[in-house]
C-alpha positions in Angstrom: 22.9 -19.2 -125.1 24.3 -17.3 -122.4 23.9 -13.8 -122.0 26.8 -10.9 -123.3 28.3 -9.2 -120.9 27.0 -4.9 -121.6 30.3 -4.0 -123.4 30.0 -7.3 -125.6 26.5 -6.3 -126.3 27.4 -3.0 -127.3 30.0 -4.1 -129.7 27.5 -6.3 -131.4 25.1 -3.4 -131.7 27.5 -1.5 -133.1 29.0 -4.2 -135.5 25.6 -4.7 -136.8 24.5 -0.9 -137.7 28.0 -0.3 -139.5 27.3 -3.4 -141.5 24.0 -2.0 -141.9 25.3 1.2 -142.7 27.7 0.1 -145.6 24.7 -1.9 -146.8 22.5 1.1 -147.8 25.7 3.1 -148.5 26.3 0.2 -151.4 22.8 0.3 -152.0 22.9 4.5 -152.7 26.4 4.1 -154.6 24.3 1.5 -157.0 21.2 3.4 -158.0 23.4 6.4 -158.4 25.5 4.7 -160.6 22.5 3.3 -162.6 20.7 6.4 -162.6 24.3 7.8 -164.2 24.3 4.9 -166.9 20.7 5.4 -167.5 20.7 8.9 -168.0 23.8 8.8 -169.9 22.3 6.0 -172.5 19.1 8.2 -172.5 21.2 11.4 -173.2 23.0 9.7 -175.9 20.4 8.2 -177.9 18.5 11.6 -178.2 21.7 13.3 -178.9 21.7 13.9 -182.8 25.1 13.0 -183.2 25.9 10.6 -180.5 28.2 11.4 -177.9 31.0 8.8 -178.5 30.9 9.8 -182.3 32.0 13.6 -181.4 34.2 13.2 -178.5 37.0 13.2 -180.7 35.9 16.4 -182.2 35.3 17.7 -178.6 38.4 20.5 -178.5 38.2 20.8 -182.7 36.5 24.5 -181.9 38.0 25.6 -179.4 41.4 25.2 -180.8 40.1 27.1 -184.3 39.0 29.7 -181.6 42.4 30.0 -180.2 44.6 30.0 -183.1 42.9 32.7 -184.8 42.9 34.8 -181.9 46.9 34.1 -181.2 47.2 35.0 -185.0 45.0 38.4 -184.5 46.3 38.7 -180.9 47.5 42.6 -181.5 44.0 43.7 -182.3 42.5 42.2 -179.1 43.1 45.1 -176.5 41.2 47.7 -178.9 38.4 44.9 -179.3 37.8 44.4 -175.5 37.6 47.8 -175.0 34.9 47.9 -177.7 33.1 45.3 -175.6 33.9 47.0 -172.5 30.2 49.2 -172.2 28.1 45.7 -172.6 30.5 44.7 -170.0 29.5 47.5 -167.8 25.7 46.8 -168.7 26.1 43.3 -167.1 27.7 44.4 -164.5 24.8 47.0 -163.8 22.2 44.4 -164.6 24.0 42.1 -161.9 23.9 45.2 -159.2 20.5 45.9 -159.8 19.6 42.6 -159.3 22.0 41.4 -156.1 20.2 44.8 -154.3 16.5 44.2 -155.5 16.6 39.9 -154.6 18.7 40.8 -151.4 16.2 43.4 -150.0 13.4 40.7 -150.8 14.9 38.2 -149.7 15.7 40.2 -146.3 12.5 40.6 -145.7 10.9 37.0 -146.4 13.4 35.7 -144.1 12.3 37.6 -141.3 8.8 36.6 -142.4 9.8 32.9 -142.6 12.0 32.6 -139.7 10.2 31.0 -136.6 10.3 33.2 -133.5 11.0 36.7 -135.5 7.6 36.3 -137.9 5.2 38.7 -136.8 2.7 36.3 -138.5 4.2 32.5 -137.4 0.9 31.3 -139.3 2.6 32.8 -142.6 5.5 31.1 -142.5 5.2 28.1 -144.4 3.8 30.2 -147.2 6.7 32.6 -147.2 8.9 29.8 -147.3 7.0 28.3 -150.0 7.4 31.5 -151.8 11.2 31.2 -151.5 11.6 27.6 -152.9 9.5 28.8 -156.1 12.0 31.6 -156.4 14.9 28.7 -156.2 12.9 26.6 -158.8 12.3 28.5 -161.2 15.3 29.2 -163.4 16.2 32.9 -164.4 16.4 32.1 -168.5 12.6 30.8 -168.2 11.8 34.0 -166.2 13.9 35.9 -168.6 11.5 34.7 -171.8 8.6 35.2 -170.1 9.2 39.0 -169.2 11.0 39.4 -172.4 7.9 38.4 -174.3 5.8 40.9 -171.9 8.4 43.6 -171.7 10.6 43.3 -175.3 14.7 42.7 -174.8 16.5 44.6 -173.1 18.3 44.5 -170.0 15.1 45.3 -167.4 13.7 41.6 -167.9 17.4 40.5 -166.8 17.4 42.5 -164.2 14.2 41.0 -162.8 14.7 37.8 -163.7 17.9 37.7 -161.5 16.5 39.5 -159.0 13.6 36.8 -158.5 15.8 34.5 -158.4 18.1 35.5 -156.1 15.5 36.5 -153.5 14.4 33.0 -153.4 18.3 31.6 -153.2 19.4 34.5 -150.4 15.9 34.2 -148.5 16.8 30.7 -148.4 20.3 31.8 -146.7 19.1 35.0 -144.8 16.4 32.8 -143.0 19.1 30.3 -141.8 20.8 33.1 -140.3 18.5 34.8 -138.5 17.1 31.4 -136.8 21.1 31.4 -135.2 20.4 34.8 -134.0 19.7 35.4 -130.3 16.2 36.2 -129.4 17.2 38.0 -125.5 18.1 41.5 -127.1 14.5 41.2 -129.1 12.7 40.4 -125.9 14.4 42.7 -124.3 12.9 45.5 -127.0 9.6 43.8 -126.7 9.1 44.3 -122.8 9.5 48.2 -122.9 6.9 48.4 -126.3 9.6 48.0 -129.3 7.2 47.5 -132.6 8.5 44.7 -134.8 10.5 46.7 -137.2 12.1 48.7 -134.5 13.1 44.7 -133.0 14.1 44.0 -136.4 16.3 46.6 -137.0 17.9 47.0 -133.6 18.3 43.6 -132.3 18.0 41.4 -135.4 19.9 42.7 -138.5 23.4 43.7 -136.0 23.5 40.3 -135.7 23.2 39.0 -138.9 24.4 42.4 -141.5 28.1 40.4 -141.3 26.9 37.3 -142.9 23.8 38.6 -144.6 26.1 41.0 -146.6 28.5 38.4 -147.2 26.2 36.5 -149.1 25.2 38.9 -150.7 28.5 40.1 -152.3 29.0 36.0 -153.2 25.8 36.1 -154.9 26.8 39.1 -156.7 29.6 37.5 -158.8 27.2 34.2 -159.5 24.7 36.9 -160.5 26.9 38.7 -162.9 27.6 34.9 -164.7 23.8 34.6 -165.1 23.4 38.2 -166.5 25.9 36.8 -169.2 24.1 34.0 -170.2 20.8 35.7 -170.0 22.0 38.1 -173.2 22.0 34.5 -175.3 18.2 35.7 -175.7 17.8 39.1 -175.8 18.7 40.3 -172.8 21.9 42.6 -173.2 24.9 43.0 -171.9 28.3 41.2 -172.8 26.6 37.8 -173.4 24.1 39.2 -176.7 27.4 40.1 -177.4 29.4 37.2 -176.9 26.4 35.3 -178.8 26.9 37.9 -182.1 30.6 37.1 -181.8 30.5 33.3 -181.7 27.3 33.3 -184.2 29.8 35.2 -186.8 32.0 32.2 -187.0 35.7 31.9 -188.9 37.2 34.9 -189.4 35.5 36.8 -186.3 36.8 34.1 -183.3 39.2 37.0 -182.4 35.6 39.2 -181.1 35.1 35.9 -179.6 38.0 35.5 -177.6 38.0 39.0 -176.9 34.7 38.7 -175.3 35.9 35.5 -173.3 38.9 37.6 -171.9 37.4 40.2 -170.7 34.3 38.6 -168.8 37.2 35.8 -167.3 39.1 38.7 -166.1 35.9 40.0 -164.7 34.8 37.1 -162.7 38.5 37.1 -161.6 38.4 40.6 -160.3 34.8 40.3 -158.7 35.7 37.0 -157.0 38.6 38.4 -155.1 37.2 41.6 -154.4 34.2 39.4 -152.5 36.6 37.4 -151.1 38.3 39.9 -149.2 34.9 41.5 -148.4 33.4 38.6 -147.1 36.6 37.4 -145.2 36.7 41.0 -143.5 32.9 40.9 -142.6 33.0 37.4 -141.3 36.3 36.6 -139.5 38.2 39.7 -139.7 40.4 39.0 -142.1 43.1 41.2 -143.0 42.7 42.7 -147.1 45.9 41.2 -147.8 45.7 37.8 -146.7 42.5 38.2 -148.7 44.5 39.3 -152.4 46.8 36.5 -151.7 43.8 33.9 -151.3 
């Protein structure tokens, strides 16, 4: 056999790992899609009804939900502003708990990045610290500190905030290892302690997308405040769970309660739109609105 020229070599080589490639490409799409059939069949069976039997039934409360509140649709202004104060409570609870997980998770990703940690030894425990914050879900956290601390909205708060330390000091981390360690040398060679290099070279560089984070994790954070009143937490979702628990006859609370978190989330999501498109690129507040 006589030997390929180099660019006939080359175009073998690369022949042979893009047929290689689409092999373990099929290979991923197959177990994914077996793993989907699998878990479906496993899903189904345990499923007291059976999914295929009530897939036809799939829309039958919803549309009981929107008929009655069409029919009562006069009375629905004066019940959303009823609603309106456990609104505001999970709104607060979300604040409280985007500024608590945001300041620790500030401070664990200066711990955890490599070449800003005062104590580079720590650092794989801080991260560690960080992915049990991601693992753990807020609703588990919720229960536990509403069985030490009684319902309320102070378990919520906490259990958010935990959470979202672990998710942002994820994020934060990330950013600071972009950041550019000259201005923090520069601060160490005339005596700078760390929080001085911290504050001073570190967090102008990374405030911009640090806070715009922050204001996207706000809105997620008000969504999980919601679900967390489903048990006993406060705030709009305890009553959103009242409402729906009341049945026939009450889906106009319901409905009302839907409305006025949806046009929440609305308002909160372009609001941290245009914050985070004004702190990141510069963008103008009205191209922001329009987005």
């Amino acid at each position: 056999m006589t030997d390929l020229s180099p660019p006939a070599r080359i175009a073998r080589e690369y022949r042979a790992a893009a047929a290689r490639r689409r092999s373990y490409s099929a290979i991923l799409w197959a177990v994914f899609v077996a793993m989907m059939v699998a878990g479906f069949q496993l899903a189904n069976a345990r499923n007291a009804g059976g999914f295929r039997a009530g897939l036809s039934q799939v829309l039958d409360y919803p549309s009981e939900l929107v008929a009655e509140a069409w029919a009562k649709a006069a009375g629905l202004p004066g019940l959303m502003l009823d609603y309106l104060p456990a609104l505001i409570e999970t709104i607060n609870i979300a604040a409280v708990a985007t500024i608590l997980g945001a300041a620790a998770g500030g401070v664990m990703a200066l711990l955890a990045t490599r070449g800003l940690a005062p104590w580079p030894r720590l650092v794989p425990v801080v991260r560690r610290l960080m992915d049990i914050g991601r693992a753990i879900p807020e609703i588990v956290i919720a229960l536990v500190l509403i069985f030490v601390l009684g319902g309320g909205p102070i378990p919520a708060a906490l259990a958010i905030a935990f959470h979202t330390a672990g998710a942002l000091g994820k994020l934060f981390s990330e950013v600071a290892e972009n950041a550019s360690l000259k201005p923090v040398e520069g601060l160490q060679s005339v005596g700078a302690g760390w929080v001085q290099r911290m504050a001073l070279a570190v967090m102008p560089q990374v405030a911009p997308n640090w806070l715009s984070y922050a204001a996207l994790r706000f809105e997620i954070n008000i969504r999980a405040s919601a679900i967390l009143g489903f048990v006993g937490a406060g705030g709009i979702g305890y009553e959103l769970r009242n409402a729906i628990s009341w049945g026939p006859g009450r889906f106009d609370a319901a409905a009302a309660v839907f409305l006025l978190l949806f046009l929440t989330i609305v308002a909160v999501d372009q609001a941290s739109s245009v914050l985070r498109g004004r702190l990141v690129r510069g963008q103008p507040l009205g191209r922001g609105l329009a987005a």
